[in-house]
N, C-alpha and C positions, 0 to 999 in steps of 0.2 A: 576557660575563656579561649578563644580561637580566633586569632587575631588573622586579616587579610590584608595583603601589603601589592602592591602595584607602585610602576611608575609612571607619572601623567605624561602623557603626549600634547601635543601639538592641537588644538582643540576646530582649527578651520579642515587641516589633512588626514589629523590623524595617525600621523607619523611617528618616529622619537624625536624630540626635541631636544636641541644643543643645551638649554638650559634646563638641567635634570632635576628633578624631583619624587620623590617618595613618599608614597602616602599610603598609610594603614589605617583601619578601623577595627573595630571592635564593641562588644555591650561589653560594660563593665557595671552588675549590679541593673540597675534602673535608670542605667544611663548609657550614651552610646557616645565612644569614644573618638577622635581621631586624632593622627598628628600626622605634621607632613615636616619633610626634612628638604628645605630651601637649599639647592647650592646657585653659584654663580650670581650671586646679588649684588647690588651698590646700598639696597637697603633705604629705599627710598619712602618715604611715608609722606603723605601728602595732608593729612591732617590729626587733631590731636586730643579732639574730642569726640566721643559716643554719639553713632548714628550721621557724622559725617559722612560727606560720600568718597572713601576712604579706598573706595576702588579704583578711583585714579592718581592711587600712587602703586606698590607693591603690596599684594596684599595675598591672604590665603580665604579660599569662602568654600562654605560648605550647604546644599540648597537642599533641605529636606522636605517630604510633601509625605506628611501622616493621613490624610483624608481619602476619601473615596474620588474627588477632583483632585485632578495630577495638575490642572491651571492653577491651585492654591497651594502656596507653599512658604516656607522658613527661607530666608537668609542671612548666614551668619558669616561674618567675613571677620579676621585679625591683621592688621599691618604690622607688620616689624617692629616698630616702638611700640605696640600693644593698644593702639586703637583699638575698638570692633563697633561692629555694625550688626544689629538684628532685628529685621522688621518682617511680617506675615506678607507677601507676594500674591496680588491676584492679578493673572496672567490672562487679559482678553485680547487673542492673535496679535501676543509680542507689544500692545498697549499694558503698561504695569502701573498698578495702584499700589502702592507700598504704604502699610499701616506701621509704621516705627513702636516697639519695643525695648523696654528697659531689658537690660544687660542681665539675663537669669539661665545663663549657662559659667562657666569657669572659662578660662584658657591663659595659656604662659605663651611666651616665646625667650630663647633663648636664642644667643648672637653666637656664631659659632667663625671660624677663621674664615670659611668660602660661604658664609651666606645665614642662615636661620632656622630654627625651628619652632613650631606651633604647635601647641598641643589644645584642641578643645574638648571640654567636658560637658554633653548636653546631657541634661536630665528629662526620661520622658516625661516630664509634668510640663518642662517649660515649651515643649512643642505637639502636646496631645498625643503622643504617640500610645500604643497601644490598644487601640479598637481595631485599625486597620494595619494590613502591611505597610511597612515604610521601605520607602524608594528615596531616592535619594543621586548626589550627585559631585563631587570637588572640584575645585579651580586654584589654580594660581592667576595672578597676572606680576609678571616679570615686568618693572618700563625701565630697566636699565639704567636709573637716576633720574630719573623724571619724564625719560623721553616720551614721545606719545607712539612711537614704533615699538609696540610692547609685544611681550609675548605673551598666547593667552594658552592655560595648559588645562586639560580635563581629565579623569579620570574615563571616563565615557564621552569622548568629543561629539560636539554638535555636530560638527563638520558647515562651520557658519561662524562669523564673526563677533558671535555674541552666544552669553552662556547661558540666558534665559528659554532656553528650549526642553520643556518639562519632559518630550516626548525621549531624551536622550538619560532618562533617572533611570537608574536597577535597581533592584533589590536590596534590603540591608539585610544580607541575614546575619540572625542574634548569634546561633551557634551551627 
């Protein structure tokens, strides 16, 4: 197994950002792993049930696009107290229909002294993967306790105020 590890930037510049984070992926088996290691948080969650819109509090998301359309995609998001969110994304120029899905991936968090960790476990069943290359993409958003001056981090930034921009997904590679 051959795990890839990065730390997300600054998702509008591009830059490194004050609020650091570390994120690796990996296939594990028939499934495709990640976890991100949260520093500098207040640990804010903004709601506390499944398929909330749970991005506006601190959250970690992961957007995977298995198909041949990079405008269809997965989004999986976990907030701090272990919310998550997972609904199929159809992306018509930044217009999003979001088809909400039950919860058929894994993921933990753990509370650590300066902030959290996430770990999610997708299986490729619960997002069709394996016909096509998977592209894919991570986010944090930071709001510092709720503020709404958040910080937005990517793995592959948009360089745009917002993380729905499929043209900015890579590659997953397995090994």
């Amino acid at each position: 197994m051959i795990t890839m590890m990065a730390e997300l930037k600054n998702n509008v510049t591009g830059e490194k950002s004050p609020i650091k984070t570390i994120f690796e992926y990996s296939r594990f088996g028939n499934n495709m792993l990640f976890k991100f290691t949260c520093e500098n948080s207040k640990l804010f969650s903004a709601y506390s049930e499944h398929n909330e819109p749970i991005y506006r509090g601190d959250v970690c998301e992961v957007f995977i696009c298995t198909g041949e359309d990079i405008n269809e995609y997965y989004e999986i998001e976990v907030a701090p107290n272990g919310t998550t969110f997972f609904a199929k994304i159809k992306n018509n120029d930044g217009k999003l229909v979001a088809s909400f899905l039950d919860k058929s991936f894994s993921s933990s968090v753990t509370l650590t002294e300066s902030g959290y960790d996430v770990e999610i476990l997708v299986p490729f069943d619960a997002v069709n993967a394996g016909k096509h290359p998977v592209r894919f993409n991570a986010y944090r958003i930071e709001t510092e306790g709720g503020h709404e001056n958040r910080h937005l981090l990517a793995l592959s930034p948009t360089m745009k105020p917002n993380f729905h921009c499929p043209e900015s997904f890579i590659p997953f590679h397995y090994d």
